[in-house]
C-alpha positions as CSV (number, residue, x, y, z in Angstrom):
1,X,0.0,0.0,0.0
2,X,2.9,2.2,1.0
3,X,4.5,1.8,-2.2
4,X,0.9,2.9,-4.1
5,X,0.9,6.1,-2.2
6,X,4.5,7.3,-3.2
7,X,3.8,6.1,-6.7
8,X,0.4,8.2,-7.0
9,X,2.5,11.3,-5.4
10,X,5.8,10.7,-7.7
11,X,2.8,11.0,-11.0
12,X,0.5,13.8,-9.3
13,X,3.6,16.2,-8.3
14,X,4.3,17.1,-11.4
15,X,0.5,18.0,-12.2
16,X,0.3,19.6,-9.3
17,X,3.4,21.7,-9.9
18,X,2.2,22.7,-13.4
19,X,-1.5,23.8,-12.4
20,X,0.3,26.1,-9.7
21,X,2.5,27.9,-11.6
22,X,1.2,27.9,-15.1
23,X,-0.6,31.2,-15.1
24,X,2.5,33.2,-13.1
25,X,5.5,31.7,-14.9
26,X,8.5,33.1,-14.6
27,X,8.0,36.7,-14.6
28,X,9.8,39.7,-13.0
29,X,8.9,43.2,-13.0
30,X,11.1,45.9,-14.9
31,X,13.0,48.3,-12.6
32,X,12.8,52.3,-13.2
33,X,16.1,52.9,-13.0
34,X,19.3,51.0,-13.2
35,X,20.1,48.0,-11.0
36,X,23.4,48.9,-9.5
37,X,27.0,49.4,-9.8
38,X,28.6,46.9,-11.8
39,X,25.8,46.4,-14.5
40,X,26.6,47.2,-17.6
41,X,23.6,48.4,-20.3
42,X,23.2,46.3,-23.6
43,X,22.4,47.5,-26.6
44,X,18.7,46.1,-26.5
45,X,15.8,47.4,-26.2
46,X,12.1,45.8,-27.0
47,X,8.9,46.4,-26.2
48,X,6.8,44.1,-23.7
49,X,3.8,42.3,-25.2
50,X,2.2,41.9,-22.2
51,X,2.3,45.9,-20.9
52,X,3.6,47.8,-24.5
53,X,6.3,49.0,-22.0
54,X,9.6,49.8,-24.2
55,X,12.7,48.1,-22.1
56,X,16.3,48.8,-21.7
57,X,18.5,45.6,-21.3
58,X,20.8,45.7,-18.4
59,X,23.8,42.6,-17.6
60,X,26.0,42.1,-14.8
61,X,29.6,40.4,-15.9
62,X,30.1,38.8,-13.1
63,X,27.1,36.7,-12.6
64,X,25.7,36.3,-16.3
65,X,22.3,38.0,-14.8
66,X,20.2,40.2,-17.4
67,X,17.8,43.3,-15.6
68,X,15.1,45.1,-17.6
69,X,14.6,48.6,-17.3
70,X,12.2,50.8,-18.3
71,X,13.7,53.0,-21.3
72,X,14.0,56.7,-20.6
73,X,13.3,58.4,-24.2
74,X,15.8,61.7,-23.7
């Protein structure tokens, strides 16, 4: 019986994962102004889908980590 239950969570925990996160996703906010010393702006910018929000893209060297930023036209 014991061995039933873990075999029912090990197929369920997956679903269970998916139907929790599959509105959210992975999805961070953009910053209004830079993210700090050490970061290093790209040469792209887009435009958000989801808010029409044009976006300035930000890296850090030393960790491989990409920011967005809201672009300042001006």
């Amino acid at each position: 019986m014991t061995v039933f239950v873990i075999w029912c969570l090990m197929i369920l925990l997956p679903f269970a994962i998916w139907f929790l996160f599959r509105r959210g996703g992975y999805k961070r906010q953009p910053l209004d102004a830079a993210p700090g010393p050490g970061w290093v702006k790209t040469e792209e910018r887009f435009v958000d889908p989801s808010s029409g929000e044009t976006l300035d893209v930000w890296f850090d060297p030393q960790s491989g980590e990409r920011s967005y930023v809201r672009a300042r036209d001006g």
